[in-house]
C-alpha positions in Angstrom: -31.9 -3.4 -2.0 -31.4 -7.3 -3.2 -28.0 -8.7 -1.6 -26.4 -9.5 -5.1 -27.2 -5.4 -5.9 -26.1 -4.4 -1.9 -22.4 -6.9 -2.8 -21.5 -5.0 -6.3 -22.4 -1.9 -5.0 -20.1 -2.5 -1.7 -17.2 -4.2 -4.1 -17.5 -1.0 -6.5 -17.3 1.7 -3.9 -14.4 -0.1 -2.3 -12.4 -0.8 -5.2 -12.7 3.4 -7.0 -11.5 4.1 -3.4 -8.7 1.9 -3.2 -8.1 2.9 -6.9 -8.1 6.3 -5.9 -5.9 5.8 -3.1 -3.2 4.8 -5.2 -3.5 6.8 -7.8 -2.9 9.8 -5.4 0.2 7.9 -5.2 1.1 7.3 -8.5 -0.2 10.8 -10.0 2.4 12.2 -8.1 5.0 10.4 -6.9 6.7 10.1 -10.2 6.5 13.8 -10.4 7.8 15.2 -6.7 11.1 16.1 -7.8 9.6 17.7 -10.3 7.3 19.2 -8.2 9.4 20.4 -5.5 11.6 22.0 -7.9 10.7 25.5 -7.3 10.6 24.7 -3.3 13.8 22.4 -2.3 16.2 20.3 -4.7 17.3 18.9 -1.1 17.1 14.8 -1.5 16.0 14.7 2.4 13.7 17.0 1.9 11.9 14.5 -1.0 12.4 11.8 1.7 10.9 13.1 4.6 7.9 14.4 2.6 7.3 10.9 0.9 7.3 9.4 4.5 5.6 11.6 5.8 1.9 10.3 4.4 3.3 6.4 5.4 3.7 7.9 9.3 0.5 9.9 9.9 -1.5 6.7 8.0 0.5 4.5 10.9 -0.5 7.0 13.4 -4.4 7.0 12.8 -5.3 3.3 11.1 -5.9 2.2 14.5 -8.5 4.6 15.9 -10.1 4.3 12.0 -10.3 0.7 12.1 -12.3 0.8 15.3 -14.3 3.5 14.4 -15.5 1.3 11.7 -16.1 -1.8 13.6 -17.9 0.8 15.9 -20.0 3.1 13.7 -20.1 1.3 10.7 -17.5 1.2 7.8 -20.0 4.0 5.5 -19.5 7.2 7.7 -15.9 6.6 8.1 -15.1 5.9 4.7 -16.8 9.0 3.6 -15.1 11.2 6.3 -11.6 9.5 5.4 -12.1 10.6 1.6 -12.8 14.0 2.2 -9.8 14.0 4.5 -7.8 12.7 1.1 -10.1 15.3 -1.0 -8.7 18.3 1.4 -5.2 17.4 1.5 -4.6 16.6 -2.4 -6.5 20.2 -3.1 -4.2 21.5 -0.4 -0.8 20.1 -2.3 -2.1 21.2 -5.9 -3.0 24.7 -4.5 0.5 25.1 -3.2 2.8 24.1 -6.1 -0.2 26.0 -8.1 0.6 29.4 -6.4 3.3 31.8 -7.6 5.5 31.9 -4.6 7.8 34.3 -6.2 5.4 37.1 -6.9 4.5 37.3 -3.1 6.7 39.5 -1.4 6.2 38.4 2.2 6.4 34.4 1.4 9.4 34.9 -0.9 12.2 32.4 0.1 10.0 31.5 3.1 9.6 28.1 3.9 5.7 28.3 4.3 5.5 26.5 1.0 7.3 23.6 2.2 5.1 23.7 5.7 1.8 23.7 3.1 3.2 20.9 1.3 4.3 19.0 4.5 0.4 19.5 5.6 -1.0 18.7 2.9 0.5 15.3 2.9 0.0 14.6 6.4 -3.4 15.6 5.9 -4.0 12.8 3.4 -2.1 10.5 5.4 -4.6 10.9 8.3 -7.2 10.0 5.6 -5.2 7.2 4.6 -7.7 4.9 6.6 -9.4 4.2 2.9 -7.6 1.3 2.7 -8.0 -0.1 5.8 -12.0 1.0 5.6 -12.1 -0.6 2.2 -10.5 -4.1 2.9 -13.2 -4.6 5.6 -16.0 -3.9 3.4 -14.2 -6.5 1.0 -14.3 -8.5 4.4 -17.9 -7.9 5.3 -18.9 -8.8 2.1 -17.4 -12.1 1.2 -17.2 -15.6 2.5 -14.0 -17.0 4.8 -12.8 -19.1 2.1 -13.5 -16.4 -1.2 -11.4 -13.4 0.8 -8.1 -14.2 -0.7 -10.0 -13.8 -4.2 -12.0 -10.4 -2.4 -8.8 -9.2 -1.6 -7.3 -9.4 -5.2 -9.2 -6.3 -5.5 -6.9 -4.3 -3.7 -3.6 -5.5 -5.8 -6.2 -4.7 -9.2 -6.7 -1.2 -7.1 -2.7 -1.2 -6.8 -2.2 -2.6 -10.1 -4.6 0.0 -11.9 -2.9 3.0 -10.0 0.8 1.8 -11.4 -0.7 1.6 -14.5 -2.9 4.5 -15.1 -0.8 7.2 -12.8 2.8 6.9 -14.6 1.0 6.8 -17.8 -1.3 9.5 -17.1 0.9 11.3 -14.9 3.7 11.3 -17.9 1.3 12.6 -20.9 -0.1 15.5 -18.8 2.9 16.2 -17.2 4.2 17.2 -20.6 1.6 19.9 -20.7 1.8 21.1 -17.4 3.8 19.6 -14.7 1.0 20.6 -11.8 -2.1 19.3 -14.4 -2.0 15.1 -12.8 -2.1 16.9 -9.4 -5.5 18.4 -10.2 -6.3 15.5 -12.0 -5.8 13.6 -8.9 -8.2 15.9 -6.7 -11.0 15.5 -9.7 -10.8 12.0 -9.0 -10.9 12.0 -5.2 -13.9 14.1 -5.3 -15.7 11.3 -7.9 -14.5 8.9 -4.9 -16.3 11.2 -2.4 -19.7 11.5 -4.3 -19.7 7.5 -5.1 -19.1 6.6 -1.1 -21.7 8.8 -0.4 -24.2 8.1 -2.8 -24.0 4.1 -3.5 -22.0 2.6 -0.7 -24.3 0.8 1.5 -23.4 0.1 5.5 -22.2 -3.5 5.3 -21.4 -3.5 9.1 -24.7 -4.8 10.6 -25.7 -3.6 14.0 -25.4 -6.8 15.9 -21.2 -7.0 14.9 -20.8 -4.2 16.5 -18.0 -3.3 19.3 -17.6 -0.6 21.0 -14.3 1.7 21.2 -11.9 0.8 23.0 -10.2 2.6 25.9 -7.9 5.5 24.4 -4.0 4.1 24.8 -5.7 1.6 23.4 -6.4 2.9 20.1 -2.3 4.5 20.2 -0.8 2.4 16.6 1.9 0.6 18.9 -0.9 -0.3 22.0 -2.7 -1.7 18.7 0.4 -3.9 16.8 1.4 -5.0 20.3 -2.5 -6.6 20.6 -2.2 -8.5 17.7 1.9 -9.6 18.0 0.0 -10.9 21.0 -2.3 -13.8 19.7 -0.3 -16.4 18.6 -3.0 -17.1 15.7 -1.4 -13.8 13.8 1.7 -12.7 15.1 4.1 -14.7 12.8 1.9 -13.6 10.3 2.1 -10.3 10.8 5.6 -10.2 11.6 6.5 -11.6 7.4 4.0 -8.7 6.4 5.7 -6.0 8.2 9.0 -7.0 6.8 7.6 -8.0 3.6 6.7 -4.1 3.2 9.8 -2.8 4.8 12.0 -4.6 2.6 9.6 -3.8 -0.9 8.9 -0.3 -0.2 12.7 0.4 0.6 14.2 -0.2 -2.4 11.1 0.6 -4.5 11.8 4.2 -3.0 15.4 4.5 -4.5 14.2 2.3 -7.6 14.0 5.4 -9.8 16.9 7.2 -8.7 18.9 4.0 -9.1 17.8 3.8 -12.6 18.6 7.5 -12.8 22.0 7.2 -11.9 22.9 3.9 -12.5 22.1 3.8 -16.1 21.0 6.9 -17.1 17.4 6.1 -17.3 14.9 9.0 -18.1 11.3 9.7 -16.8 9.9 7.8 -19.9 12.0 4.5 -19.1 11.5 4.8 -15.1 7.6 5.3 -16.0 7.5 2.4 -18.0 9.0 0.1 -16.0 6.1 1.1 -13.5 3.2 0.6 -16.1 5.0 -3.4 -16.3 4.6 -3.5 -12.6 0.7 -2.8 -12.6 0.1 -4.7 -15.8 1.6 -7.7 -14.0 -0.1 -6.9 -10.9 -3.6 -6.6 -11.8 -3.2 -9.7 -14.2 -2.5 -11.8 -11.1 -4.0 -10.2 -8.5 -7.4 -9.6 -10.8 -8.1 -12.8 -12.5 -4.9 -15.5 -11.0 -5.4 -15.4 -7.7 -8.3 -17.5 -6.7 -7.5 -20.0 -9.0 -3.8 -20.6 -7.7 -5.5 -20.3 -4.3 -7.7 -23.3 -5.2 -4.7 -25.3 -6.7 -1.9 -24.3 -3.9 -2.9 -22.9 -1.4 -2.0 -19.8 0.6 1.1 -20.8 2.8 2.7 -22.2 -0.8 1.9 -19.1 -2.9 3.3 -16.8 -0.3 6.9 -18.7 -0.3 6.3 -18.7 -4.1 5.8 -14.7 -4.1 8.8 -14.0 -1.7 10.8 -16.3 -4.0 10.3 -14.6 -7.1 10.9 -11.1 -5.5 14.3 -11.9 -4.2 14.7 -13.2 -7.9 14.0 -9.8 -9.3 15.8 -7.7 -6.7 18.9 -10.0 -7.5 18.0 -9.3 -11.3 18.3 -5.4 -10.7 21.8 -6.0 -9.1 23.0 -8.0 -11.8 21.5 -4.9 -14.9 24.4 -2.9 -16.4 23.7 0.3 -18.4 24.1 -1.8 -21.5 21.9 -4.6 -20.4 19.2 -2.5 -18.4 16.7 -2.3 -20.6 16.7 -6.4 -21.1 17.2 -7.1 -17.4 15.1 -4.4 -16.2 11.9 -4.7 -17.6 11.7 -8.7 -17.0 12.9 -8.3 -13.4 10.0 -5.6 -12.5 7.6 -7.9 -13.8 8.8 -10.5 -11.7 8.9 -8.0 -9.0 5.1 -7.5 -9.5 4.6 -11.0 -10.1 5.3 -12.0 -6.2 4.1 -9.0 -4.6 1.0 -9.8 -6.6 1.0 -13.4 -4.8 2.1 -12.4 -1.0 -0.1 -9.2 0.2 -3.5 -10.9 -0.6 -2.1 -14.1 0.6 -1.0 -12.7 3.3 -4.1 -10.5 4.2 -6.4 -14.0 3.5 -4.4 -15.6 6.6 -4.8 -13.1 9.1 -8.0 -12.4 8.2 -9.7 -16.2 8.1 -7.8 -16.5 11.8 -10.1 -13.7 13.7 -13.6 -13.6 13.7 -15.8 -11.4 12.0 -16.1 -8.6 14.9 -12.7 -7.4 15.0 -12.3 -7.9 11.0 -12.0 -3.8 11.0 -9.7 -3.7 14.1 -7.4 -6.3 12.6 -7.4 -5.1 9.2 -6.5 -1.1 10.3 -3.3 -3.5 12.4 -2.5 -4.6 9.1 -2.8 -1.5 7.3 -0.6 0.0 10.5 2.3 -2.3 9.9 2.1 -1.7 6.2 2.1 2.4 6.9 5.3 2.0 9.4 7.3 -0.4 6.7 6.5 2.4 4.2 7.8 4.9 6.3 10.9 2.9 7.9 11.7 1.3 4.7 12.6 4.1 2.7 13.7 5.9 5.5 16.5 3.0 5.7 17.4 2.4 2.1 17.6 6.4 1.9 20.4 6.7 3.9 22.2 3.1 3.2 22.3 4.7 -0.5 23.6 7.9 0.7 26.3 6.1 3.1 26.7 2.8 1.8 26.7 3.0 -2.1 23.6 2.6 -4.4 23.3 -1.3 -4.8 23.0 -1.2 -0.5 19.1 -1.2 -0.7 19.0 -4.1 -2.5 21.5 -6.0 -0.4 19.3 -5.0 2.8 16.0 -6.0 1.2 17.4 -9.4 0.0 18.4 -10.2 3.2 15.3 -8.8 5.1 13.3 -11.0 2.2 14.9 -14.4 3.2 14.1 -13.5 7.0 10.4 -13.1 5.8 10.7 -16.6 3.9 11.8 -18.3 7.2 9.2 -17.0 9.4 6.7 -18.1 6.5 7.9 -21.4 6.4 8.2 -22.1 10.0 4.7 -20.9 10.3 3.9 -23.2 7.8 5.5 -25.9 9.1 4.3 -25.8 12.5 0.5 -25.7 11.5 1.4 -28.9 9.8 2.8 -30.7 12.5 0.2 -29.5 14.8 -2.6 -31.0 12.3 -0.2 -33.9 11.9 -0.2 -34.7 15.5 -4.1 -33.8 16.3 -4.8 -36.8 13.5 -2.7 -39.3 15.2 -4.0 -38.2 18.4 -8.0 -39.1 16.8 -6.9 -42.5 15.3 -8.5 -45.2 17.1 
């Protein structure tokens, strides 16, 4: 196979997969209370189960990002989507069943234990990502990975867009139909991997696995806090995704309560979100890249996301809808700048054997802020009163802005000081 033909068909495969890993997201996630109606109306309940895919992807990423720098990123992205395949067919069997009608499962919790499984299950699976953004690695040069990478906020972008939207028409026909549209698209993910992607891992990259408590998440994030190349780096992206994903969890029940928002208005505030994010992330990004520069967009990014978190505090129920809407957007708008950014950095700082390694890390850190970040703002809500999310994520924000700019200013004073050091 010609390289151009190998490169679109290793750009294609990765991008349906990170499309379809979102979109098991955004299919659904609109939808869970919905969902869970006939199972729990409990708020922890919805909590625990929408963490519960972040924490088994944190608890696996590791061992899957090895496994691909070992065996090759093909196998394991084809074993990860069937993992997804099994646990989304798991989820739409369950809320699919008529509980009721069986007399031994009647007002058992077994439903909840299928539904708890069936999200675990996909979050083991949840390696796609990871997988994916080292085939987008593989694939591309050092200094085109921040633009390679813009595929995955197009993948993240496309899922806002297309899984409220889609998610909110079929759910009007049948509240359970976007689940099983979700599995029909997991298995067109599964048939694609394994018919078109080719191994872009050669044989000579290769490493071998590493010893076992080695491969345990923390053993794994402790490696790379370790190289001082990275771990500033990694530190902004694990808060970045702490603070984002905390108050992104009680965005819609904010909007719910606050102002007494509907599942139309809360769905399209999320279609604005994608929109904006695969505009920037799909065609801006290489060109602001080119013009910037990484370290500036990222302080530009966290900028404007403190801007729109402060936007959301500021909405009444009278001004929502004009506050709202352009503060989302700005939302997307940075996020949209810091992750590939952010990705690039690490990335162009380790060489090309342990792309797969370092990439799961990332994907890791990302899993646990998903996890602990809604986890947090759940509970400030619940204590602390509803704008307490976005109070912690502001502050959380400026942290990650100071570690980004002290990174940014120490790798100009060390350049600063190896030129003076050259002059004759």
């Amino acid at each position: 196979m010609p390289v151009s033909r190998l490169r679109r068909s290793a750009l294609l495969c990765a991008f349906v997969t990170l499309l379809n890993d979102r979109l098991s997201e955004t299919l659904i996630f609109p939808l869970l209370p919905f969902l869970l109606a006939g199972f729990s109306g409990d708020g922890r309940v919805l909590g625990l189960l929408t963490g519960s895919y972040a924490i088994a992807q944190f608890a696996v990423t590791p061992l899957i990002g090895a496994l691909s720098d070992r065996y090759g990123r093909r196998p394991v992205m084809a074993v990860c989507v069937a993992g997804s395949v099994l646990g989304i067919g798991l989820f739409a069997l369950t809320i699919t069943i008529n509980w009721q009608s069986l007399p031994w499962a009647a007002g058992s919790t077994l439903p909840l234990a299928l539904l708890f499984a069936a999200r675990l299950i996909d979050g083991v699976s949840g390696g796609t990502a990871a997988t994916a953004g080292a085939v987008l690695a593989d694939v591309s040069a050092p200094e085109q990975r921040a633009r390679a990478f813009g595929l995955i906020g197009v993948a993240f972008g496309l899922g806002f867009i297309l899984g409220p939207a889609l998610g909110g028409v079929l759910g009007r026909v049948q509240v359970n139909l976007p689940v099983l549209v979700a599995v029909a698209i997991a298995v067109l993910n599964l048939v694609l991997v394994i018919t078109l992607l080719p191994e872009t891992h050669p044989l000579d990259a290769r490493i071998a696995l590493p010893r076992k408590r080695e491969l345990q998440p923390f053993t794994q994030l402790a490696r790379v806090f370790s190289n001082p190349q990275v771990r500033r780096l990694c530190a902004a992206f694990f808060l970045f995704f702490l603070a984002f994903n905390g108050f992104a969890a009680v965005l819609i029940l904010y909007f719910k309560q606050q102002f007494g928002w509907g599942p139309g208005l809360a769905g399209a505030a999320f279609v604005v979100v994608g929109v904006v994010a695969t505009v920037v992330q799909g065609g801006l990004i290489g060109p602001l890249v080119a013009r910037f520069g990484e370290w500036r967009l990222t302080l530009a990014g966290i900028g404007f996301v403190i801007s729109g978190c402060g936007l959301i505090l500021v909405a009444t129920a009278d001004t929502s809808r004009a506050v709202v809407f352009p503060a989302v957007a700005i939302l997307a708008l940075g996020t949209g700048l810091v992750t590939p950014c952010l990705r690039s950095q690490v990335s162009r700082r380790l060489d090309s054997s342990g792309q797969g390694a370092a990439l799961g890390s990332l994907q890791g850190l990302q899993s646990l802020g998903s996890f602990i970040g809604p986890a947090l703002a759940g509970l400030a809500y619940e204590t602390l009163g509803r704008t307490s999310p976005f109070w912690l994520a502001l502050a959380l924000l400026l942290g990650v802005a100071a570690i980004v700019a002290g990174g940014a200013r120490r790798m100009g004073a060390v350049k600063q000081t190896g030129h003076r050091t050259n002059r004759p």
